[in-house]
N, C-alpha and C positions, 0 to 999 in steps of 0.2 A: 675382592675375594678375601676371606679371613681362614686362616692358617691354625690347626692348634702345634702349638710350640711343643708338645711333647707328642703326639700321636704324628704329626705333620701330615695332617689329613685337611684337605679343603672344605668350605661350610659355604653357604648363601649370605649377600648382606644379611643384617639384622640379628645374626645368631653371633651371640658375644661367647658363649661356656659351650663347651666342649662338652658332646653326649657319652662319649665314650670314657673320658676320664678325668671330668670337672673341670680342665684346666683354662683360662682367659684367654679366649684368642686373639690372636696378632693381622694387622694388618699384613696381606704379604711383602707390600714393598718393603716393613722392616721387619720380615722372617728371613733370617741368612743361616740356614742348613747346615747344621754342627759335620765337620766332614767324616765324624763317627758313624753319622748318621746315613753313608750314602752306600747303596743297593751293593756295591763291590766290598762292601766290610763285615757282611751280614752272610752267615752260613744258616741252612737249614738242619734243626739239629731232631725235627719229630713233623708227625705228617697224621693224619685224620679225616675221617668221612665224617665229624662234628664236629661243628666250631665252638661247640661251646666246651668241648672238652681242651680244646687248644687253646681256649682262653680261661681255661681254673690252669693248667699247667703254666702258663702264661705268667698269672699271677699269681702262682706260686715261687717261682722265677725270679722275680721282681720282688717278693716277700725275703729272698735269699741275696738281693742286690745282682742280681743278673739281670743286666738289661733286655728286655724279649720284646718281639712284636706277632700278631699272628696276620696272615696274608691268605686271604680266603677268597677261593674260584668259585665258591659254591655261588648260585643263583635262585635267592628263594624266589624268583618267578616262575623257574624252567627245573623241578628238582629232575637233577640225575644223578646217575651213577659212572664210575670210573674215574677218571682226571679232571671231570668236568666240575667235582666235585670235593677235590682235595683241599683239604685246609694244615695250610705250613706253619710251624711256628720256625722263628728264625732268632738266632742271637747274634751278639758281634763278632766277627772270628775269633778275638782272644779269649772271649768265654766259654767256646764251642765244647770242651772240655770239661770245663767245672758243669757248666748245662748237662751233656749228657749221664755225667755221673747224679747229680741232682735226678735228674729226671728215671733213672735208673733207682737210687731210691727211694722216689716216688712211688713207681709202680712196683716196686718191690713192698713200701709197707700197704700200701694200698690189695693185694694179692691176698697180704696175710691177715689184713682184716674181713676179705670176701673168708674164706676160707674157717672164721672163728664162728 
């Protein structure tokens, strides 16, 4: 099974690049999980019924050096509505902070350009 080292997402043999963010993938036996990286270090800091709006915020995030991931329930086989359909973005705890503010004036200049 091959791993990407920065999404740490699983792929099928054969698939060497990572669809989601270019990156080389690694064999798993020698992918060893940064412990930054593990589910207990990561707050949810924004929530959405679009994933693609969780992923421009994402990497907008990422564009500011804030590490971000987005973790998405949604199901394009079965579209619904409610929880079944929430898409999270998540930072590391210690960013939780600079994220929300970030992302705060995001939709802040973002408002005042609907508005012009």
């Amino acid at each position: 099974m091959a791993i990407c080292p920065k999404c740490d997402f699983e792929y099928e043999e054969g698939i060497t690049i990572c669809p989601d963010c270019g990156s080389a993938l690694v064999d798993e036996k020698y992918f060893i999980k940064p412990e930054e990286w593990t589910e207990k270090n990561w707050e949810v800091v924004y929530t959405s019924n679009y994933e693609y709006e969780a992923e421009m915020i994402r990497d907008n995030l990422e564009g500011a050096g804030i590490s971000a991931t987005v973790l998405s329930q949604a199901d394009r086989n079965f579209p619904a509505v409610g929880d079944l359909s929430i898409v999270k973005l998540l930072v590391n705890k210690k960013d939780v902070q600079a994220a929300l503010n970030f992302i705060q004036q995001l939709k802040k200049s973002t408002d005042e350009e609907d508005t012009e």
